[in-house]
C-alpha positions, 0 to 999 in steps of 0.5 A, a space after each residue: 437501453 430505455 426500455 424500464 422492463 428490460 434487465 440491467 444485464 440486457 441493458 449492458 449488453 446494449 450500452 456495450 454495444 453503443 460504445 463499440 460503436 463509437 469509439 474511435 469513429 465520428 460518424 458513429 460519435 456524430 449519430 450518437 449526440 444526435 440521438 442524445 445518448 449522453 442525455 440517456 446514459 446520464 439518467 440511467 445512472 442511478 442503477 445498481 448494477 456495477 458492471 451496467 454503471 461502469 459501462 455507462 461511464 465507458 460508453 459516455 467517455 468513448 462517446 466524447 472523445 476527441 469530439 467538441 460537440 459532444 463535450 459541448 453537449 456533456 457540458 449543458 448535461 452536467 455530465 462531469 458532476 454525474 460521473 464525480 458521483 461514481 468517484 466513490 463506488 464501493 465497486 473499484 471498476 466504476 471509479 475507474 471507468 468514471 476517472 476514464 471518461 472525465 479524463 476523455 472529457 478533458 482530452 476533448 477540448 481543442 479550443 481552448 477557453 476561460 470557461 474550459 480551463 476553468 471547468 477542466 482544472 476543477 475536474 482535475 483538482 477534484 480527481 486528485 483530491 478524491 482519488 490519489 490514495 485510491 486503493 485500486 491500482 487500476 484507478 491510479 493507473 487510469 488517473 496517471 492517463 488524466 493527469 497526462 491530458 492535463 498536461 497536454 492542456 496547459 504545456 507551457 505553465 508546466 513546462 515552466 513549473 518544471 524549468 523552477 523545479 530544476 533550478 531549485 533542484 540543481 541550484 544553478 539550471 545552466 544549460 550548456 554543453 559542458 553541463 549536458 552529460 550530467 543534467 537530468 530531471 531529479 525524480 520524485 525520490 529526491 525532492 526533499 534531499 535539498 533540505 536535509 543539507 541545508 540542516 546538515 551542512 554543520 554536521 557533514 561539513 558541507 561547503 557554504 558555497 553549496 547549493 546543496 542539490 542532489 548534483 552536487 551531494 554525488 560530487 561531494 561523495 566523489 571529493 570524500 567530503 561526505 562519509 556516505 557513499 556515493 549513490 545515483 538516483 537515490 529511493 528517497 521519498 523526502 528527507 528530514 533534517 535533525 530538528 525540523 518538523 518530522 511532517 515534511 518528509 511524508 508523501 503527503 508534503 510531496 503531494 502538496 509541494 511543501 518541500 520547494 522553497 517560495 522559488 517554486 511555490 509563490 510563482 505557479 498557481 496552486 492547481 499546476 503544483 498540485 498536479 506535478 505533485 499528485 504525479 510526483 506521489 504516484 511516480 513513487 506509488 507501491 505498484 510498479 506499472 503506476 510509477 512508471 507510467 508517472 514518472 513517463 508523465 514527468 520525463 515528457 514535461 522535463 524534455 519538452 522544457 529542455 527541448 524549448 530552452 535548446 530551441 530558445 538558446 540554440 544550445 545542443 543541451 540533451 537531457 541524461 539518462 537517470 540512474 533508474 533508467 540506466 540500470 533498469 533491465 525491463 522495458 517500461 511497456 511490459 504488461 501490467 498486473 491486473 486488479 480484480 473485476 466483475 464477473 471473470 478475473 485475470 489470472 493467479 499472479 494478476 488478481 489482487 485482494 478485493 477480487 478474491 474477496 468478492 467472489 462470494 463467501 462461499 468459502 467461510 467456515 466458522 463465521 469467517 469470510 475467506 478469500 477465493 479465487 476464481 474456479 475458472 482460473 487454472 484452466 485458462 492459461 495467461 497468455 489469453 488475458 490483455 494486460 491491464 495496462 502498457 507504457 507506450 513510448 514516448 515520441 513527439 508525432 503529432 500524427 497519432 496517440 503519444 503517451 502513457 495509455 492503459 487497455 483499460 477498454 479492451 480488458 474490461 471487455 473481456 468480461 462479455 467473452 465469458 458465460 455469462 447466463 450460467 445455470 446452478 452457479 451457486 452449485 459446489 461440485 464435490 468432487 473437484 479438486 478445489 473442493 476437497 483442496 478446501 476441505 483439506 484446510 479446513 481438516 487441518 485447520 480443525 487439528 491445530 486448534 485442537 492441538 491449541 487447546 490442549 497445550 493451552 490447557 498444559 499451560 495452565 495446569 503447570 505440567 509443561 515448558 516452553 524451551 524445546 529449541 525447534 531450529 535456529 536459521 541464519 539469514 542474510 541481514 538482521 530481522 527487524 520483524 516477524 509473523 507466524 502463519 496461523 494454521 502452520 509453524 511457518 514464520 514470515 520473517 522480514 528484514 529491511 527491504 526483504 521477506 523470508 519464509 522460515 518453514 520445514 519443508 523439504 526437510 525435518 528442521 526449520 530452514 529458509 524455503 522462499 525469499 523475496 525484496 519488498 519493493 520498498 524505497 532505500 529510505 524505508 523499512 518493512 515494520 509490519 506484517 500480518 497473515 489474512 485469509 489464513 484458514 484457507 489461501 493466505 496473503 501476507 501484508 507488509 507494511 513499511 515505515 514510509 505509510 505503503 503497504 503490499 499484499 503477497 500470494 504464493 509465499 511458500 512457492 513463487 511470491 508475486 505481488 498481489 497488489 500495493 497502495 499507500 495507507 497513510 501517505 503522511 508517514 515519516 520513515 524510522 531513518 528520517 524521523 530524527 529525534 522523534 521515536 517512531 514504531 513505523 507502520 502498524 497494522 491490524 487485520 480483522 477477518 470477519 469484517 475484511 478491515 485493514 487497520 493501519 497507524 503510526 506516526 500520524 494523527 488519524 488511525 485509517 480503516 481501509 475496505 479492502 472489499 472495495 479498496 477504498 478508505 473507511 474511515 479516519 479516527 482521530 488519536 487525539 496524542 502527539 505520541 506515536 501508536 506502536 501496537 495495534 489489536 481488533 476484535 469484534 468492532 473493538 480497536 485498541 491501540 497503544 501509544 509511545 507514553 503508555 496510553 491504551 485506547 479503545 475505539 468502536 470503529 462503527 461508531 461516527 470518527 469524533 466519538 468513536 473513542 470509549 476508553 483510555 487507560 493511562 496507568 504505563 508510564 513508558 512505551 507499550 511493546 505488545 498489546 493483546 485483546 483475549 477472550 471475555 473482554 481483557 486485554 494485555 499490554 507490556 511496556 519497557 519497565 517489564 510491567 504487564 498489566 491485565 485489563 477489562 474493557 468495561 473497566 477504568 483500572 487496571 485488573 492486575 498488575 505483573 512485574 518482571 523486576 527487569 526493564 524489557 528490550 522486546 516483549 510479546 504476549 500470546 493471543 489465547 494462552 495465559 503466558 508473554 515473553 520478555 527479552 530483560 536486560 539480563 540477556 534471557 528470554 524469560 516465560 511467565 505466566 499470566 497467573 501470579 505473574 510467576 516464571 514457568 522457565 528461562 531460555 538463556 544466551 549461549 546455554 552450554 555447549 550443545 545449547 540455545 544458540 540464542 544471541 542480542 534479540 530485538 524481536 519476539 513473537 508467539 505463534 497465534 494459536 500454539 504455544 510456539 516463540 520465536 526470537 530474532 536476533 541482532 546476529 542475523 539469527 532466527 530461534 524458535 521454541 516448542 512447547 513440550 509437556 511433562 
């Protein structure tokens, strides 16, 4: 290990085995700080090899746990301030490994001290600080076990932390039996309820007398006092009253404890609120196995309270089951879903979006970088992989390990159970099944943008119409959102909570092939999708209103959940915004570069690396109106706004001067912003006013009236045409030239006509000339083009 001529991948195998060593055996442990391994692992650092730092900060993290002396000997090393530097590696498994050695570091204190509360709470505060909206599940999975040993560091200032939640979340925290059947820990999804009633109680006719806690909300349902219907525990991240500030129902308030009342806030040191409301925040996180490892964290706090006041009172109170807990059917310890990771990766259903991304470019085709997976995948079946992470029970021994626990150690060992030493691996095998798959793609991705050109050509000669009715398709619940895939006619189609895939096959017309819900909470909605990776294995994106966002694979077969992270945690929800418009989440995908650009209702633009899962940058919008559309193309961002304006930001440039450009000629909201070739860019707003622009430019290049204000609008990212839904009840088609109409699709046309009802969604495909329209009736249209 201290030999500077060996390899970095020598030097792994030889830290791999030192931490095998010393994991779990003290006399191992006791060796190793004799021979000052920490002093060796710590200098070693400074290497570039990922997989080598990782284990680095494995090794150092097994050495030190549960061992005083070696804690005492990391102190005098510095050891935390070296791994706080591994907290922002490009590589999701270093970050990782680093938050499992800090959190070991913590966990190994027995005696406690000023000097080691101080240097633990600090650790923790910076944990939370840099990595809660970390975008690897697998660092937020390995920060819910951290925050766990903190807890069990300082049980009794949590416990009464808890002990002030309850008795502001229930009013009245009266243990006793007669209120034991219904007393229960309100979960992260009803934090914020409180304040909703005390702005409402006008409105709802709530009682005075009311505390207006969750409690007492199902009972005034059960009386009929509240025209909603009575729900158990509700998927409410925050709650907003009609004319408060629109920024206290975000899961950024919940993190920093901004919805409790002064009851809660004024009494407890900052570092404990902002631990129970880091856990809070990922106890609602996007993936499942984080927020049931959370929300375990918080149920343990709650019942140990409880279990104090029984002791202290002698009262026989017991904590109720939740509503979640009562209606779950899947036990809290099934295996969670993996992320990606050097070298081998779990299989298909566990393998999440950088994974794919850092298998190498291999794949790309006309400059874009695509997503692969692993070759070696299909032949090893997924019982051979550990899950990345189980929920043990939670039990009150003593004798052993108690808790939330990850298998973060045995899966990350797994990489040394592969080849390692391969010969040729740069090496395509022509003859594979996976090459000529790709080929296949590749064949038919060269056909459509043929077909592309020679309809936009059409298009512009004047020699065809779009209004050949492809297929009409009922679905269960009112669209709200839709995105076609690039390369085929399939239309994703998302309604509140849920995706359909509207695609041909097995039959001639359109139909619904795949459904699935989007996992996010009741308060929220799907407002956003988008396509990446569409020239070879697609993902789909969906991003809800409350900032969270989801990746998707094998939508046309069996949709699983690539993996999900929260991308703008200050987001209000469209149905808590009150007054104030709100689009949603919207999002932006650039390939080339592998950015997800997601904006909202919220005062930054953020940039996320999805090849290291980690948040690029904030651009500040400088505008108290919300963004509603969002376009990238060639280090170019343009977003458009609720007043009209239309700003240009060089995202390589540094964040406070990333702007270049702001085009304030729309007086009303912006509906579809498109950037097309040769630097224009085409925007619509609701007065029916299309406007042409050139990015060097201050003024606008031309300037297209519908004469009809426009309820839904869309302009197609290559040909020269945008369709508008106007207040005459009719899609109408115009052209980019002249702004002349080149024909209509009109409601109900005739008796064997368009079956075409209210729509409030239009999209273009992105390279044919293909529409579609949704409508308020739960009605999908879409349209061909056809030539003369």
């Amino acid at each position: 290990l201290q030999d500077p001529a060996m390899l970095p991948q020598v030097k792994t195998w030889a830290v791999f085995v030192l931490s095998s060593v010393v994991q779990g055996y003290k006399q191992g442990q006791d060796e190793a700080v004799a021979g000052n391994l920490i002093s060796i692992c710590l200098n070693e650092m400074d290497e570039a090899d990922p997989v080598f730092k990782q284990w680095l900060a494995i090794c150092l993290g097994t050495l030190w746990d549960k061992h005083e002396e070696a804690r005492g000997r990391a102190t005098r090393c510095n050891a935390p301030e070296s791994l706080e530097t591994l907290l922002l590696d490009q590589t999701p498994e270093v970050r990782a490994a680093a938050v499992y050695a800090l959190g070991t570091f913590i966990n190994s204190c027995s005696e406690r001290t000023e000097h080691a509360n101080t240097l633990d709470q600090n650790i923790a505060t910076r944990l939370l600080q840099k990595m809660l909206e970390d975008g690897s599940p697998l660092v937020r999975k390995e920060l819910v076990v951290t925050m766990q040993y903190v807890v069990n560091s300082f049980p009794n200032n949590f416990m009464n932390l808890m002990r002030a939640i309850a008795d502001e979340d229930d009013g009245t925290f009266l243990l006793s039996s007669s209120s034991a059947s219904t007393l229960g820990r309100v979960s992260s999804e009803d934090k914020l309820s409180r304040q909703v009633l005390q702005q409402r109680r006008s409105v709802v006719g709530i009682p005075q007398s009311m505390t207006g806690s969750v409690t007492e909300l199902n009972r005034m349902g059960d009386l009929g006092i509240l025209t909603t219907p009575k729900r158990g525990r509700k998927s409410v991240i925050g709650l907003a009253g009609v004319g408060t500030q629109h920024h206290v129902a975000s899961l950024a308030s919940l993190a920093s404890m901004a919805c409790y009342g002064p009851g809660v806030t004024a009494k407890f040191k900052p570092f404990y609120l902002k631990v129970v409301g880091g856990l809070m925040v990922l106890e609602r996180d996007p993936d499942k196995e984080v927020g049931t490892m959370a929300r375990q964290v918080l149920d343990t706090i709650y019942n140990k309270m409880v279990a104090a006041e029984r002791e202290r009172k002698g009262s026989g109170v017991f904590r109720s089951l939740s509503q979640a807990e009562l209606h779950s059917v899947s036990a809290p310890g099934s295996p969670a879903k993996a992320s990606f990771m050097l070298g081998d990766s779990p299989p298909g259903h566990n393998t999440t979006l950088p994974a794919s991304f850092r298998q190498g470019l291999a794949g790309s085709v006309g400059g874009q970088h695509s997503l692969t997976l692993p070759s070696d995948l299909a032949s090893k079946p997924a019982q051979a992989w550990l899950g990345r992470s189980t929920v043990s029970d939670i039990s009150e021994d003593g004798g052993q390990e108690t808790g939330v626990q990850t298998n973060f150690l045995a899966w990350s060992a797994k990489h040394f159970s592969s080849r390692l030493m391969k010969l040729g691996e740069d090496m395509v095998d022509l003859e594979s099944e996976e090459y000529w798959a790709r080929q296949w793609l590749y064949d038919r991705n060269e056909k459509v943008k043929k077909r592309a050109t020679a309809e936009r050509k059409s298009v512009e000669q004047g020699s065809g119409r779009l209004d050949d009715q492809l297929g009409v398709v009922k679905i269960p619940q009112p669209p709200s959102v839709l995105a076609y895939e690039p390369y085929t006619s399939s239309l994703a189609v998302a309604t509140r909570d849920s995706i359909l895939l509207v695609g041909n096959k097995p039959g001639p017309s359109p139909q619904v092939t795949t459904s699935w819900g989007n996992g996010n909470s009741r308060v929220s909605q799907i407002t956003s999708l988008q396509f990446c990776n569409s020239h070879e294995r697609g993902l789909l994106v969906a991003g809800s209103d409350d900032g969270c966002v989801r990746v998707w694979r094998g939508w046309d077969e069996s949709p699983h959940l690539v993996t999900g992270w929260t991308l703008l945690p200050e987001m209000v929800p469209q149905s808590l915004a009150g007054s104030r418009v709100s689009y949603g989440l919207q999002l932006a995908w650039s390939q080339p570069d592998q950015l997800l650009v997601g904006a909202g209702d919220a005062k930054n633009i953020r940039l996320w690396d999805c090849s290291a899962e980690v948040r690029l940058c904030d651009l500040p919008i400088q505008s108290d109106s919300c963004v509603t559309c969002l376009h990238m193309d060639k280090g170019v961002l343009a977003a458009s706004f609720g007043d009209g304006q239309i700003k240009l930001f060089d995202y390589r440039a540094p964040p406070a001067s990333a702007r270049i450009m702001a085009f304030r000629e729309h007086k009303q909201l912006v509906l579809s912003l498109k950037m097309q070739e040769g630097g224009k860019i085409v925007s619509g707003c609701t007065e029916g006013v299309v406007k042409v622009w050139d990015i060097r430019r201050q003024s606008s290049l031309t300037t297209l009236e519908t004469n009809q204000p426009a309820v839904s609008l869309d302009i197609h990212q290559s040909a020269p045409v945008f369709a508008a839904w106007t207040s005459t009840q009719q899609i109408s088609l115009h052209s980019l030239h002249e702004g002349k109409v080149l024909n209509q699709i009109r409601y109900h046309e005739g008796l064997l006509g368009n079956r075409l009802g209210p729509v409030n969604c239009l999209k273009f495909h992105p390279s044919l000339i293909q529409l579609a329209a949704a409508s308020t009736d739960s009605h999908v249209s879409m349209f061909g083009y056809r030539r003369y």
